[in-house]
KOLDRENTOR-324287 format. One record per residue (C-alpha): residue in one letter; chain; z, y, x. Coordinates in Angstrom, 3 decimals. Each point is the difference from the previous one (the first is absolute). Layout:
# KOLDRENTOR-324287
REC_aa_ch_pz_py_px
REC_A_A_Z_Y_X .
...
This chain:
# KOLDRENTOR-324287
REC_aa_ch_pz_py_px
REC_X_A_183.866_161.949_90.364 .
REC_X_A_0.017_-1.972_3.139 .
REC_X_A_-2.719_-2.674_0.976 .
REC_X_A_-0.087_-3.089_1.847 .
REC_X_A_-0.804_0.173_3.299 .
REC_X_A_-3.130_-1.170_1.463 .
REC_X_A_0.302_-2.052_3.572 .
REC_X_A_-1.713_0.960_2.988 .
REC_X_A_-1.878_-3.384_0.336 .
REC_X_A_-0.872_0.202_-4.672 .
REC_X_A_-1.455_3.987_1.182 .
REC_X_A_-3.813_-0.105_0.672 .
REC_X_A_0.222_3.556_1.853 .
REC_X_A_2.771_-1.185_2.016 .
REC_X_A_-0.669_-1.363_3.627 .
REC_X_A_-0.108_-3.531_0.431 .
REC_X_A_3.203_-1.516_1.249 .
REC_X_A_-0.295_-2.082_3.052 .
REC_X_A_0.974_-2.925_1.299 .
REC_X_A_3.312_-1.591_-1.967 .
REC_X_A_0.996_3.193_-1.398 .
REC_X_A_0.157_-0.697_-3.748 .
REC_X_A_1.744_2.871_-1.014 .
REC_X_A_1.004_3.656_1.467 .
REC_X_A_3.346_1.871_0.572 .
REC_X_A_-1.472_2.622_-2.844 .
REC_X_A_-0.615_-3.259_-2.530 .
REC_X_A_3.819_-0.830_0.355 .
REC_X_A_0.940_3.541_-0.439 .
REC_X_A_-2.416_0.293_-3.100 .
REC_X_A_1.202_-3.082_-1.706 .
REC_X_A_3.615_0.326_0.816 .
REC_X_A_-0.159_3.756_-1.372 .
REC_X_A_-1.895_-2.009_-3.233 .
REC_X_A_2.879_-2.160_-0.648 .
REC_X_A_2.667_3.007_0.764 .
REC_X_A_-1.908_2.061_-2.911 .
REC_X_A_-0.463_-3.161_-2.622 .
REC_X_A_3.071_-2.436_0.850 .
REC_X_A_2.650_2.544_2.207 .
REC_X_A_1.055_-0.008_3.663 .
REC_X_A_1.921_-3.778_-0.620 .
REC_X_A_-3.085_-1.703_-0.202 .
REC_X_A_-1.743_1.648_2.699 .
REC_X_A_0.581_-3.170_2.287 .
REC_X_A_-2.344_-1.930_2.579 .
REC_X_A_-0.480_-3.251_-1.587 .
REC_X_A_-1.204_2.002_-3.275 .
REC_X_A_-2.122_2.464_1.515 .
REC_X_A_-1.716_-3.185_2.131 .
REC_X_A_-0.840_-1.660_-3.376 .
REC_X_A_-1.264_2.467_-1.206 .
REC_X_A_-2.418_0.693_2.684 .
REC_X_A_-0.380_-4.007_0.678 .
REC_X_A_1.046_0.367_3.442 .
REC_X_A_2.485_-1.565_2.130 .
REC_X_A_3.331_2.493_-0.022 .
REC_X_A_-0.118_-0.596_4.005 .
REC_X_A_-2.787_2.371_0.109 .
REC_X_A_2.626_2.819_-1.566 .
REC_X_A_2.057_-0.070_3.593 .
REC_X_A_-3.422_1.155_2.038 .
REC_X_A_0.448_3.283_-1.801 .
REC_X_A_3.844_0.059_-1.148 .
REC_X_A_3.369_-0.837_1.916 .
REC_X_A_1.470_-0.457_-3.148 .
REC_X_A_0.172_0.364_-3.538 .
REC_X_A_1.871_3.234_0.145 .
REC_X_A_-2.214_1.256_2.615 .
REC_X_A_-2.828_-0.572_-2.930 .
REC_X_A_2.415_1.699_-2.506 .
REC_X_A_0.438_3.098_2.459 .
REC_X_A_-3.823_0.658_0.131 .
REC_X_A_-0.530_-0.551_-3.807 .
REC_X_A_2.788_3.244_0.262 .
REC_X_A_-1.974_1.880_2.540 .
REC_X_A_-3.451_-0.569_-1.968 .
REC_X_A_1.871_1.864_-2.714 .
REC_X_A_1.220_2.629_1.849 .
REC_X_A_-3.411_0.353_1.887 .
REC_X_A_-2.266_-0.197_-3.495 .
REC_X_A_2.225_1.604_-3.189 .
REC_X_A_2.421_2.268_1.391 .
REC_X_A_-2.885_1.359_2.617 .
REC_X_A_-2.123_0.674_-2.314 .
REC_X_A_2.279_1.666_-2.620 .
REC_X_A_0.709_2.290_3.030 .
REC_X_A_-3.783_0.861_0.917 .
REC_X_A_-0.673_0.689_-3.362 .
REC_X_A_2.762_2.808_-0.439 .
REC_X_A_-1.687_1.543_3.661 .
REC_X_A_-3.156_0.183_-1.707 .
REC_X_A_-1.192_3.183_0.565 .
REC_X_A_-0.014_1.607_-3.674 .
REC_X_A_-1.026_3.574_-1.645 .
REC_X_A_2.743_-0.250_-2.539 .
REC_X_A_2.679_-2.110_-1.330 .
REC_X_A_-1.669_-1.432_-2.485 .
REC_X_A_-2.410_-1.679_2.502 .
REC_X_A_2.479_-1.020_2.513 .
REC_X_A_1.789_-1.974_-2.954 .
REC_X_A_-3.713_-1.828_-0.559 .
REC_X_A_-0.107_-0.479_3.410 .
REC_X_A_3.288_-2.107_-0.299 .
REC_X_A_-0.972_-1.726_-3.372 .
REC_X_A_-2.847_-1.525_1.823 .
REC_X_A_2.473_-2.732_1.049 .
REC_X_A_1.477_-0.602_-3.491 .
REC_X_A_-3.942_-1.476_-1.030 .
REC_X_A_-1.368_-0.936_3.387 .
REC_X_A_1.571_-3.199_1.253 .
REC_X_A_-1.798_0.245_3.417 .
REC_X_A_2.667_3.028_0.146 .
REC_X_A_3.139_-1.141_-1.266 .
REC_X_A_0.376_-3.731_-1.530 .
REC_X_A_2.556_0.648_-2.691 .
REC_X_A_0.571_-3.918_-0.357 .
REC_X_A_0.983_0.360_3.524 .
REC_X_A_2.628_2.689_-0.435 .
REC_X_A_1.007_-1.499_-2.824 .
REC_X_A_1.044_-3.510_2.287 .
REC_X_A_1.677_1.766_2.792 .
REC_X_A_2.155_1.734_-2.579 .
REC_X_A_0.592_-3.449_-1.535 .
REC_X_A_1.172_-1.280_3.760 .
REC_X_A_2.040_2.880_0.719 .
REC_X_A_2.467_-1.557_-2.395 .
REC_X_A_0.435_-3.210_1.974 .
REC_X_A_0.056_1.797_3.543 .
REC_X_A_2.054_2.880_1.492 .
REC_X_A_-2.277_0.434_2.422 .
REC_X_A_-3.191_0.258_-2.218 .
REC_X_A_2.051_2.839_-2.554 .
REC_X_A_0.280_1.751_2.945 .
REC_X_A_-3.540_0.092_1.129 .
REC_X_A_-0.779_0.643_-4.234 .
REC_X_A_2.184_3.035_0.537 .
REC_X_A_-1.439_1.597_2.957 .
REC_X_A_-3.370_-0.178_-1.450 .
REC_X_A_0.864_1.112_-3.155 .
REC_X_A_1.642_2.939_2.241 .
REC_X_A_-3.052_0.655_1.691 .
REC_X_A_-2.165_-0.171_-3.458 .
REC_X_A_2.401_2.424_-1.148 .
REC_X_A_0.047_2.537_2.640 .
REC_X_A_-4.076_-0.244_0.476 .
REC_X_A_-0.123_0.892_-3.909 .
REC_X_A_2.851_2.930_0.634 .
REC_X_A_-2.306_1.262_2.854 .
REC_X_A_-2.832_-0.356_-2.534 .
REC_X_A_1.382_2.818_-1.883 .
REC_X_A_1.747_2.110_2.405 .
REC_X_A_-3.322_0.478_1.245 .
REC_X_A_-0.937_1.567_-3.187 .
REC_X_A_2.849_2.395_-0.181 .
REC_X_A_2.229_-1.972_-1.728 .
REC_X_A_4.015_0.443_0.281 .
REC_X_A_1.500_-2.960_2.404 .
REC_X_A_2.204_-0.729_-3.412 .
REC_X_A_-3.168_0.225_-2.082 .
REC_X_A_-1.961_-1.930_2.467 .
REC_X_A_2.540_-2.267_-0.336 .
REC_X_A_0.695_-0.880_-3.371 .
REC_X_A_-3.884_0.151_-0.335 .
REC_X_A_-0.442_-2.767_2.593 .
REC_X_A_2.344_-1.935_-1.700 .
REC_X_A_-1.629_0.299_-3.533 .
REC_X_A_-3.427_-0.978_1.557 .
REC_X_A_1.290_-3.340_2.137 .
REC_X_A_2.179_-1.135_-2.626 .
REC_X_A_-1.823_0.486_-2.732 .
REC_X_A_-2.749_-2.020_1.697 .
REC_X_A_2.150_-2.359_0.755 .
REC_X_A_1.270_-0.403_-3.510 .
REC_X_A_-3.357_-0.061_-1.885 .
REC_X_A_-1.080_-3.080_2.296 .
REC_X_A_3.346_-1.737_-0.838 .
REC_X_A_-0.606_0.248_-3.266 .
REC_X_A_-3.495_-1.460_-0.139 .
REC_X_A_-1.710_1.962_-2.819 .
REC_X_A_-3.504_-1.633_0.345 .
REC_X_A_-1.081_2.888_-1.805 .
REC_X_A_-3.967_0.592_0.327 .
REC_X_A_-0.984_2.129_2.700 .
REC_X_A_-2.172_2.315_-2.848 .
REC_X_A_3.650_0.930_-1.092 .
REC_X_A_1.851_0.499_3.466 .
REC_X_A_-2.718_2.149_1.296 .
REC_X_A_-0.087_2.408_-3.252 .
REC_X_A_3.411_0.404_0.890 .
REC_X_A_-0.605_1.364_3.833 .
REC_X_A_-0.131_3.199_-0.625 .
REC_X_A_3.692_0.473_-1.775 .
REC_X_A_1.156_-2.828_2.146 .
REC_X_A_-0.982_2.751_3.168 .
REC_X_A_1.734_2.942_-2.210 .
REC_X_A_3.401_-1.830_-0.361 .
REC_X_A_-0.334_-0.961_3.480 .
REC_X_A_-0.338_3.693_1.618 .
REC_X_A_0.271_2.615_-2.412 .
REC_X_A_-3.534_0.972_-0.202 .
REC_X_A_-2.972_-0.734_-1.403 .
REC_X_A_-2.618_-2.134_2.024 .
REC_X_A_-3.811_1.206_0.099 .
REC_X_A_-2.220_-1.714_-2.069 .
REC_X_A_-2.085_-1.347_2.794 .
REC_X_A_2.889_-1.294_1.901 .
REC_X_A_1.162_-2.434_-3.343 .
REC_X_A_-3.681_-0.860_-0.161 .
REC_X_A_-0.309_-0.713_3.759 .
REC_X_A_2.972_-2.508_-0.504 .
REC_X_A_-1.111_-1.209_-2.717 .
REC_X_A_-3.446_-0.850_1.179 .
REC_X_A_2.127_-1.447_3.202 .
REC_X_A_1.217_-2.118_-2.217 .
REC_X_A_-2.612_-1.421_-2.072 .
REC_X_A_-1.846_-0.383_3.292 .
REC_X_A_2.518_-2.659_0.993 .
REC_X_A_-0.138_-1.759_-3.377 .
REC_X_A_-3.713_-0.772_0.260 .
REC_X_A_0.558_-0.763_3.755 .
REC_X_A_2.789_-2.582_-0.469 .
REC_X_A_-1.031_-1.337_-3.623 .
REC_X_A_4.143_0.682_-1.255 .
REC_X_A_1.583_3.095_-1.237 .
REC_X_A_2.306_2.189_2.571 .
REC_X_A_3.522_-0.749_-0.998 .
């Protein structure tokens, strides 16, 4: 669940912008990466993102070249935010498994982590541009062999490791396709097994209830469910 972005000049913690400066190179990014998530990458254009923000699109060429100069750093902010952080996660130092596979479900419920919405658009450009399958595959690469790492590190088989990473980054990717809006009472109760299918072995109890109260923790923060 995405929300809307707040501008730098709306924020009240924010600095206040001087002289003719009505809007920042970060409010173009935020609002264009709005619009990619809600609308897709063909209506990420200047004149739209200006009205929406009520400012003159001349002010978008102090900070941008060009639309696809824009485009190219929505990219980079994905690179730099949901593939970076799935690949911290698996480095997380861990005592078992079981943990280290918490450690990387923090980013399926945390959106400050990983903004599924997000993934979710790129994936839906990468089928109108070469260029952006090609980036979509190298991360998903890099996911992939983080996650493989992941379990080597635990003693698992490259082929096990392997297959393993696959079921855990698919399957992830899968469940959020298919938009369950199931309670999060009833995804949490299913942690534990969720963690057994996953590696093989059972999870300690306090592990499922440190995720768990991760979780919940999040829900009260934001005021929406993880999904």
């Amino acid at each position: 669940m995405s929300t809307k972005p707040i501008l730098h000049r709306d924020d009240p913690e924010a600095e206040p912008l001087t002289g003719n400066i009505k809007v920042t190179r970060d409010d173009w990014l935020n609002v264009a990466m709005d619009v990619l998530i809600s609308d897709g990458v063909e209506q990420v254009k200047v004149m739209n993102l200006a009205e929406r923000m009520a400012v003159s699109r001349s002010s978008f060429y102090w900070y941008f070249k060009s639309r696809q100069e824009l485009l190219d750093a929505l990219l980079a902010r994905w690179q730099a935010t949901n593939t970076a952080a799935l690949i911290a996660q698996s480095e997380l130092p861990a005592e078992t498994i079981t943990a280290a596979v918490c450690n990387v479900q923090r980013c399926v419920v945390n959106l400050e982590l990983f903004d599924t919405a997000l993934d979710f658009a790129v994936r839906d450009w990468a089928r109108r541009s070469g260029k952006v399958r090609r980036m979509l595959d190298q991360s998903d690469a890099r996911r992939l062999a983080a996650l493989r790492t992941m379990f080597i590190r635990f003693n698992y088989d490259e082929t096990e490791a392997e297959t393993r990473a696959r079921v855990l980054y698919y399957m992830q990717i899968g469940y959020d396709l298919a938009q369950l809006n199931e309670p999060m009472a009833t995804r949490l109760s299913m942690v534990p097994h969720y963690l057994y299918v996953f590696t093989g072995v059972e999870p300690r109890p306090e592990e499922v209830s440190e995720f768990s109260d991760y979780a919940k923790r999040l829900w009260e923060r934001t005021g929406h469910e993880p999904t």
